[in-house]
ZALODO-908538 format. One record per residue (C-alpha): residue number from 1; x negated, y, z negated. Coordinates in pm, 1 decimal. Layout:
REM ZALODO-908538
PT; NUM; X; Y; Z
...
This chain:
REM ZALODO-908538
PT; 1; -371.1; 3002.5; 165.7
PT; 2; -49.6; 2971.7; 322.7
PT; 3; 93.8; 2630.5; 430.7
PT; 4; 25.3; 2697.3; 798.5
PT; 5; -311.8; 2753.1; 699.6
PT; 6; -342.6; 2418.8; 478.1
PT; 7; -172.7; 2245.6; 757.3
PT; 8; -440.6; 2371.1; 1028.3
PT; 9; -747.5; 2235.1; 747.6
PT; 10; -557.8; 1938.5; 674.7
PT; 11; -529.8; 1820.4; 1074.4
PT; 12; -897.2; 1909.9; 1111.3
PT; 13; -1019.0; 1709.3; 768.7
PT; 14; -815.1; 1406.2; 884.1
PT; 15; -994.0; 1449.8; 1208.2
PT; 16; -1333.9; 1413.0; 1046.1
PT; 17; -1159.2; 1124.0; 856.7
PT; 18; -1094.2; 925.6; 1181.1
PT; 19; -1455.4; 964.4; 1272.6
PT; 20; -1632.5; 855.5; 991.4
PT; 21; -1578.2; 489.2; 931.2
PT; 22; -1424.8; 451.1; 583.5
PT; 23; -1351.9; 27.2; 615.4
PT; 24; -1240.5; -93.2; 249.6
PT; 25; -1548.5; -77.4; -18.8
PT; 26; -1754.0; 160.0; 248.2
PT; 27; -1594.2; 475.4; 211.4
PT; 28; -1848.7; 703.5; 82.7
PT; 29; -1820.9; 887.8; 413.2
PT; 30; -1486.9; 990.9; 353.2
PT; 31; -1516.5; 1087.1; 19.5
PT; 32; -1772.1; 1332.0; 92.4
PT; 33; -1540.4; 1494.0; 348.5
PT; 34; -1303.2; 1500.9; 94.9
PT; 35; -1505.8; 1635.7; -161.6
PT; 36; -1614.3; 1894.0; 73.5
PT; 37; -1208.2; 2015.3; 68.6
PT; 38; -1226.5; 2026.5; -343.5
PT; 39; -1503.6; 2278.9; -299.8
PT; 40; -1373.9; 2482.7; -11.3
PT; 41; -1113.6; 2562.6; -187.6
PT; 42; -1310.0; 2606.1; -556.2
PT; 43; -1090.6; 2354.8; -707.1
PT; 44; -1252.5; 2110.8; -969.1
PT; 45; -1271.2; 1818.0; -929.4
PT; 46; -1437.7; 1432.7; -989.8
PT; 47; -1578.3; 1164.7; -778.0
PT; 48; -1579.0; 803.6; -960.2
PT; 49; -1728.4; 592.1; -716.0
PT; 50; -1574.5; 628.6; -381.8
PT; 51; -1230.5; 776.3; -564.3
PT; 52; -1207.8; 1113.7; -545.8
PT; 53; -964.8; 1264.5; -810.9
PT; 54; -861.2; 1652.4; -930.7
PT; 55; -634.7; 1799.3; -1212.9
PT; 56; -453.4; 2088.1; -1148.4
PT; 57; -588.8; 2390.1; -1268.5
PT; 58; -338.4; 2464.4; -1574.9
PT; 59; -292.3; 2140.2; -1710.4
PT; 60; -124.3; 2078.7; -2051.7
PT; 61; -142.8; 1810.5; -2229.2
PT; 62; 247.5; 1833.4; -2373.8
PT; 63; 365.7; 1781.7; -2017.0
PT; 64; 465.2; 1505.0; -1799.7
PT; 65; 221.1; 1397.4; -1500.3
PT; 66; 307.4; 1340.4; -1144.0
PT; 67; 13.0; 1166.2; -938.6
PT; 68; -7.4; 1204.0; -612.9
PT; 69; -248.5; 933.6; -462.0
PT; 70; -299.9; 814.2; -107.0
PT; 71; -581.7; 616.6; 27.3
PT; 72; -889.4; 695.1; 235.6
PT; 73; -997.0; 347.7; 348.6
PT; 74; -930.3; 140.1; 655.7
PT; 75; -911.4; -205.5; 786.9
PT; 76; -1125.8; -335.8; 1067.1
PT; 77; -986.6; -210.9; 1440.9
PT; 78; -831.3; -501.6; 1608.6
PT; 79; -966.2; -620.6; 2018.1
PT; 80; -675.3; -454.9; 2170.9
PT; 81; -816.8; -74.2; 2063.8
PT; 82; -801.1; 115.1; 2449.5
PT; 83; -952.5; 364.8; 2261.3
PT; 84; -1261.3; 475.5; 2065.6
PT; 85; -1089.6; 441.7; 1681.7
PT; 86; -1353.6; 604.6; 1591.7
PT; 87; -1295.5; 960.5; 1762.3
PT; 88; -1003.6; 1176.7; 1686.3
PT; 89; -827.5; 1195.0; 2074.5
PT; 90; -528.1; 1443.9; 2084.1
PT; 91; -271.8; 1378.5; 2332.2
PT; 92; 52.2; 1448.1; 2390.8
PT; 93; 128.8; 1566.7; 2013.9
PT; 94; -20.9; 1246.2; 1933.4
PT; 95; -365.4; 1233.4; 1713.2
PT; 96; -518.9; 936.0; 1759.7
PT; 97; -800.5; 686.1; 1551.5
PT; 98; -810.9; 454.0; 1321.0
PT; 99; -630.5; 489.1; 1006.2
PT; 100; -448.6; 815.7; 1134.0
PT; 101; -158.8; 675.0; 1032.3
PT; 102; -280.4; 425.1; 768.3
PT; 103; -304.8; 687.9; 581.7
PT; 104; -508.1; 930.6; 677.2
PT; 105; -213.4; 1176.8; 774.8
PT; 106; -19.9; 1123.8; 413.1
PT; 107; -361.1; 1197.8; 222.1
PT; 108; -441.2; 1493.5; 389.2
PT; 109; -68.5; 1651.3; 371.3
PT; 110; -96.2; 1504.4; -36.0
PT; 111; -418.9; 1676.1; -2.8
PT; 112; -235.5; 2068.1; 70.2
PT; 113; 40.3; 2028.5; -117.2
PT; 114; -182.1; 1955.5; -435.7
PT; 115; -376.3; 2254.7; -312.0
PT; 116; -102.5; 2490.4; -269.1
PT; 117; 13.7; 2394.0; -613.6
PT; 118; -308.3; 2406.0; -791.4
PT; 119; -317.3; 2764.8; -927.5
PT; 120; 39.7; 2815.2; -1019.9
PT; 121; 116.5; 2873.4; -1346.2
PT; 122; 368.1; 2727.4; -1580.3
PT; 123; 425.5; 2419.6; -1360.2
PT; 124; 675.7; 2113.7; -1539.3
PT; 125; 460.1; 1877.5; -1441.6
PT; 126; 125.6; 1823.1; -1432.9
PT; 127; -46.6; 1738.6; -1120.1
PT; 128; -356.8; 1466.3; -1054.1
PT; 129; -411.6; 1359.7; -734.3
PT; 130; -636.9; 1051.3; -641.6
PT; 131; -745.3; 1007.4; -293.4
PT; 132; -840.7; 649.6; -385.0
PT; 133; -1044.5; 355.8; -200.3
PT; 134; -1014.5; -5.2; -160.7
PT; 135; -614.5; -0.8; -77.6
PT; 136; -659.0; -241.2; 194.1
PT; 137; -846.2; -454.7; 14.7
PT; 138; -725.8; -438.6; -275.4
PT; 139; -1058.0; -421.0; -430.3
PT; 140; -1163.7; -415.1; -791.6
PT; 141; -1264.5; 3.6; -752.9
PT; 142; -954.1; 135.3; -551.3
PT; 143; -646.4; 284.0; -759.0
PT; 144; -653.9; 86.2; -1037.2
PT; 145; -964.9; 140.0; -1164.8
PT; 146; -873.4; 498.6; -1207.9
PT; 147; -569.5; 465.5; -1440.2
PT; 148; -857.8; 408.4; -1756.4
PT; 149; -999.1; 714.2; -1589.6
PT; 150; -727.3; 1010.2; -1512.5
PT; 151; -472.6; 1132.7; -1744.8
PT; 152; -195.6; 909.8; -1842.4
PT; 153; 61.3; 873.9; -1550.2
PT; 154; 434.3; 940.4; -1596.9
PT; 155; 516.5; 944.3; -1201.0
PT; 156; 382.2; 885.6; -885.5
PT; 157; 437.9; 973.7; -539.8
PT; 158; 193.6; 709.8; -321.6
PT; 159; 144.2; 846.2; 53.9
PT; 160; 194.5; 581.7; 320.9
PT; 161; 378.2; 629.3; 630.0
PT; 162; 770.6; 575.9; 597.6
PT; 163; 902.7; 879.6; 857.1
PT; 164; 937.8; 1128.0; 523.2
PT; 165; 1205.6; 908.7; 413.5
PT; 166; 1217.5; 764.6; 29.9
PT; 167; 1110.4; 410.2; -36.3
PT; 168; 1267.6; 381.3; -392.6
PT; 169; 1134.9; 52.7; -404.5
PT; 170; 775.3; -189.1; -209.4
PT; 171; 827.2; -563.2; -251.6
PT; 172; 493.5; -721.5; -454.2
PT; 173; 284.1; -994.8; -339.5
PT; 174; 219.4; -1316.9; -492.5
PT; 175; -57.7; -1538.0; -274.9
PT; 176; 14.2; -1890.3; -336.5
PT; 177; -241.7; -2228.3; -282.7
PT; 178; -62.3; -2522.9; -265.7
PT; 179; -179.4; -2886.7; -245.4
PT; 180; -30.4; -3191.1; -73.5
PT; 181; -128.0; -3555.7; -173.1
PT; 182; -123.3; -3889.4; 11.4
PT; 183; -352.0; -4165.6; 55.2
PT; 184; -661.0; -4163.1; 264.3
PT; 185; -698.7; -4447.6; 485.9
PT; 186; -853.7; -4491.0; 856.4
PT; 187; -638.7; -4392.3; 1133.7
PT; 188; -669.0; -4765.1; 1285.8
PT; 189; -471.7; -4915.4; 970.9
PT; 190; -99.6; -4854.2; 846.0
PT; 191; -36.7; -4591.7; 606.7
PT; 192; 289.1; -4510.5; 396.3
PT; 193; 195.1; -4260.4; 267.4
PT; 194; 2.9; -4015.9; 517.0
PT; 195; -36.6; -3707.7; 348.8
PT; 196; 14.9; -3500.2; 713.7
PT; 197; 380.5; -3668.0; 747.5
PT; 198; 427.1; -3587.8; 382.0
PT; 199; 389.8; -3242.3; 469.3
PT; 200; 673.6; -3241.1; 696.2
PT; 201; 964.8; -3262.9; 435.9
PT; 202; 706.3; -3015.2; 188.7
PT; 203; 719.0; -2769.3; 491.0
PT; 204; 1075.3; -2827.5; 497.1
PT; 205; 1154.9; -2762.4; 148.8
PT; 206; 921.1; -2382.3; 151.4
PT; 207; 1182.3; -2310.4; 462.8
PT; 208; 1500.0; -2356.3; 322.0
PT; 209; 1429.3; -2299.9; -59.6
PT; 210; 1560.3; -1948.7; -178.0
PT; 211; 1549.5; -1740.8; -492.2
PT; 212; 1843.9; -1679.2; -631.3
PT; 213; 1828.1; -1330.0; -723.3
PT; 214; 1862.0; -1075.3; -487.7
PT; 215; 1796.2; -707.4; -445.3
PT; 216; 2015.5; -392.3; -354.1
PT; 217; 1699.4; -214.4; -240.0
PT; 218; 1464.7; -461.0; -130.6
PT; 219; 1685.7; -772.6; -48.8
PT; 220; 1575.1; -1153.3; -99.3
PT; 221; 1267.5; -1280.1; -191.2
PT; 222; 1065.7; -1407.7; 137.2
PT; 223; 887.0; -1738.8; 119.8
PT; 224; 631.1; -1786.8; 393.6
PT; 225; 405.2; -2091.6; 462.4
PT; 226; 152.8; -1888.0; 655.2
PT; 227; -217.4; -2141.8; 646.5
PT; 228; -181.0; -2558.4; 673.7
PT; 229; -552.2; -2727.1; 636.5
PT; 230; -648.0; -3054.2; 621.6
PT; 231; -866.6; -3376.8; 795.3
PT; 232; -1207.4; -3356.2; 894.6
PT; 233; -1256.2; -3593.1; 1189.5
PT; 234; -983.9; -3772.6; 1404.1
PT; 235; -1023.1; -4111.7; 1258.2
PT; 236; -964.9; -4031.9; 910.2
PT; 237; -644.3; -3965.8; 742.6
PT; 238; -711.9; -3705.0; 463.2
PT; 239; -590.9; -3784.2; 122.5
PT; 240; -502.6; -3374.3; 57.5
PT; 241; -373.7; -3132.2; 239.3
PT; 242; -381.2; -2722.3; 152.3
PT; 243; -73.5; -2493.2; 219.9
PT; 244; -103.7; -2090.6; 177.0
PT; 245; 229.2; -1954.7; 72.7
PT; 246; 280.4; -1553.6; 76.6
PT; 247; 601.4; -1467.8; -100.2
PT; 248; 699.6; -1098.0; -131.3
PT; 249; 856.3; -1047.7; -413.2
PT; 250; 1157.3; -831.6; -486.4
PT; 251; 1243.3; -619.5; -843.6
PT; 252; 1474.3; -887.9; -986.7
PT; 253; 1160.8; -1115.1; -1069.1
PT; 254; 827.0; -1037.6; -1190.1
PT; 255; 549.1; -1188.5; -1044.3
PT; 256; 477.8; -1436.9; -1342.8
PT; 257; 885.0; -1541.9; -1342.6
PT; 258; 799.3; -1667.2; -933.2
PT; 259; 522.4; -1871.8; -1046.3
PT; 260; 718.0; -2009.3; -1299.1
PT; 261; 1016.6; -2125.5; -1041.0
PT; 262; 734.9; -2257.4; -816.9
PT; 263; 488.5; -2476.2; -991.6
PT; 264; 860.6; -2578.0; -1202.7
PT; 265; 1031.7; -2716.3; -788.7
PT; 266; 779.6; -2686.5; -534.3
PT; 267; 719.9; -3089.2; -449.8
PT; 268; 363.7; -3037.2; -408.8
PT; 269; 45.4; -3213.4; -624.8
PT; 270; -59.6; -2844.9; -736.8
PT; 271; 83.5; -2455.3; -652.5
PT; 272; -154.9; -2187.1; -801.5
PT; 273; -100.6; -1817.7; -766.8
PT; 274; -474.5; -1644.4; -661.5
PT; 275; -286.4; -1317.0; -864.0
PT; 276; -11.4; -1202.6; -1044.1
PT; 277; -108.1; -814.3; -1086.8
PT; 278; 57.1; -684.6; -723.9
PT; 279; 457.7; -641.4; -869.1
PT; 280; 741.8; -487.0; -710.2
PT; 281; 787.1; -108.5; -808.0
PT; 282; 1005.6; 125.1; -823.0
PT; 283; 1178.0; 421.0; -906.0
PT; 284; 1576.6; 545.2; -1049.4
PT; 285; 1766.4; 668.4; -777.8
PT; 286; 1911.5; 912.7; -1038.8
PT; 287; 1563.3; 1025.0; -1092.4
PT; 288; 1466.5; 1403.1; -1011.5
PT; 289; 1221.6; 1347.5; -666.6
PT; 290; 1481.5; 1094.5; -553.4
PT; 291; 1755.0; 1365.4; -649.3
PT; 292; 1577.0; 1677.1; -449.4
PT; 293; 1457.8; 1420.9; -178.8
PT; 294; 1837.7; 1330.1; -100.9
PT; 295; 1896.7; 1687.7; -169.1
PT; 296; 1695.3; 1802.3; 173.6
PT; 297; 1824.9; 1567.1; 380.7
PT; 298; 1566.6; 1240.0; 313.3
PT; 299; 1738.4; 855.1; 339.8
PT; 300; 1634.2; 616.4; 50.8
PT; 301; 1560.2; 254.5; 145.2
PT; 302; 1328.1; -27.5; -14.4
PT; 303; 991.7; -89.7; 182.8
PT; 304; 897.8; -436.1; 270.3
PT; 305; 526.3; -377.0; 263.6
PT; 306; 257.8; -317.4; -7.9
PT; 307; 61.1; -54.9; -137.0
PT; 308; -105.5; 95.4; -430.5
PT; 309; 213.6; 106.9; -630.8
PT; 310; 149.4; -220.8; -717.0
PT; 311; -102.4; -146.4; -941.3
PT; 312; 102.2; 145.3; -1098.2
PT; 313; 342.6; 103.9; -1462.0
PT; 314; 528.9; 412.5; -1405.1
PT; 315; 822.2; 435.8; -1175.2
PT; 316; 677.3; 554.1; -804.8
PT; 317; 763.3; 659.6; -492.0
PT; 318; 671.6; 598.7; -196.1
PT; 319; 691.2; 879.9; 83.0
PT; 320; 495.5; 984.7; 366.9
PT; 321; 447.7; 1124.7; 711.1
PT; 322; 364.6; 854.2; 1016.0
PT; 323; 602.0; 507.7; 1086.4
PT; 324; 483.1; 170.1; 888.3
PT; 325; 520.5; 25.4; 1262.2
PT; 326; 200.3; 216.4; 1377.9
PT; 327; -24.5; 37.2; 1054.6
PT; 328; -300.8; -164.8; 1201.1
PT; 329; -200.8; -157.5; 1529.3
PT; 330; -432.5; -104.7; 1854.7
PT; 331; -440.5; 265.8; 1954.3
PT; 332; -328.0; 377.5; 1608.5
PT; 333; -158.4; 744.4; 1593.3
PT; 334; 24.3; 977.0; 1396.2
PT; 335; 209.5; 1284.9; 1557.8
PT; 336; 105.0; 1575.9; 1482.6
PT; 337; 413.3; 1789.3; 1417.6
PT; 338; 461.3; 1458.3; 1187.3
PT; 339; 183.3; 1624.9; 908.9
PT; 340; 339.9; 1932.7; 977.4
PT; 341; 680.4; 1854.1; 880.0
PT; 342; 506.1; 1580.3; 594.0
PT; 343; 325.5; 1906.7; 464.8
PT; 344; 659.8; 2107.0; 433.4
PT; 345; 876.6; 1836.5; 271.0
PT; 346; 640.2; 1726.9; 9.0
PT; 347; 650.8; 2120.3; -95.6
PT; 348; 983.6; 2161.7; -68.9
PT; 349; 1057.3; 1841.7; -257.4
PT; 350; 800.4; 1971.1; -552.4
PT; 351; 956.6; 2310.8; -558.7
PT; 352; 1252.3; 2140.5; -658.7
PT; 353; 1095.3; 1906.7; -917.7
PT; 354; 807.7; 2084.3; -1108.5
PT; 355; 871.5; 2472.7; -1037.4
């Protein structure tokens, strides 16, 4: 097949993607399509749940091994779709439907490439490519429950949309709940020590306390108060009050070190991360795909958003037709000369790494 050819399948399987609804944990109508791509093109391949995964055809065991993964699930369409997310409208170059963007566009050009590579001989790397499930969840049986299951990982390239351009390094996550005390009381009586007026020098404190260590590729670490719950009824001063905190994390902490500076200065009763497992990653700008991605023309910069390189040891990039900008948005598109030109860099930039 040539890569106009794989281009022309790939538009029409991401097509059938848009119309099957593939939300996070109910994508077994994706994977089928997918599968049906393995076997149209008599490569092998494995389903493990609702991850569908392949090996290229001469793999060897001495080599290194480049994974290619992007994701096949979606989140929910949001009240301002003018469109049916569910059908695949073409418009003005534009394809549009839920998660044509988010990723549907970088799995299917991940999808070609892999194919176009699959029977060549004498490759450097290995290949394995995982078009996994649960990203948007981050569910228990998305990307990381494959790593037990596929061939040990050296590299990764992760499709999600950044223009083609080389995020060298994603911020992680850490999801923080955080408790204020005071004193409960009724509202009718004095009270020294109201736990909502506590709050406002707490608040204060999460706004102007920063990390010291910052990042050439992805910048400071970003502390944001995002939930504030407490009181039941409007008589009744609470005695507790619960703050969410989302910090994105940058690659001069781990996860475990921003707990630590946390529950060590936050002035609250109690700060508790819900996980640790969703680090920063990222990848040597000396390394080869960085190298032959600068080499064609492609900018490096550090992404501010998360995806399944978070759940990944090896270095990873990130890099992948559509805009970030267009994720989860109403009316969600990618371009379609976009997977075109996605289709034709990701070859080029493997010709130069594994050939």
């Amino acid at each position: 097949m040539t890569p106009l050819e794989l281009t022309n399948d790939g538009i029409s399987l991401l097509k059938k993607l848009i119309e099957t609804q593939s939300f996070s944990s109910e994508e077994d109508g994706t994977a089928t399509h997918i599968e049906d791509w393995f076997k149209r093109y008599n490569m092998d391949y494995k389903r493990t749940q609702h991850n569908v995964w392949a090996i290229n055809k001469y793999f060897d065991d001495s080599k290194p091994t480049l994974l290619l993964n992007s994701h096949h699930d979606t989140v929910k369409p949001n009240s301002a779709y003018t469109k049916d997310p569910f059908k695949a409208i073409v418009e003005d170059g534009k394809l549009y439907g839920l998660g044509s963007n988010d990723a549907g566009g970088c799995l299917v050009s991940l999808m070609a490439t892999f194919t176009h590579f699959y029977n060549h001989k004498d490759l450097k790397y290995n290949l394995v490519i995982v078009a996994s499930a649960e990203e948007e969840s981050s569910g228990p049986n998305g990307l990381n429950s494959m790593l037990s299951v596929i061939p040990k990982v050296d590299v990764a390239i992760v499709g999600e949309p950044t223009l083609m351009n080389l995020a060298v390094a994603e911020k992680g996550l850490v999801v923080f709940d955080a408790v204020v005390e005071g004193t409960a009381s009724h509202a009718a009586h004095p009270n020294d020590n109201n736990v909502i007026y506590n709050t406002i020098d707490v608040l204060q404190w999460f706004k102007d306390f920063k990390f010291e260590k910052g990042s050439e590729a992805l910048g400071d670490v970003k502390l944001t108060v995002t939930q504030i719950n407490a009181g039941k009824q409007h008589n009744a001063v609470p005695a507790h009050l619960d703050l969410v905190i989302d910090v994105r994390v940058n690659d001069a902490y781990s996860n475990a070190e921003i707990a630590e500076v946390l529950q060590n200065k936050a002035p609250c009763m109690s700060i508790t991360p819900r996980s640790l497992r969703l680090n920063s990653s990222s990848i040597p700008v000396d390394h080869d795909l960085v190298k032959a991605g600068i080499a064609i023309g492609r900018t490096t910069y550090g992404s501010p958003t998360l995806s399944d390189q978070a759940v990944l040891s090896c270095p990873s990039l990130k890099l992948g037709p559509g805009d970030s900008t267009r994720s989860h948005s109403a009316d969600e598109f990618i371009y379609i000369n976009e997977i075109e030109e996605g289709i034709k860099i990701y070859i080029e930039l493997l010709n130069r790494v594994i050939v």
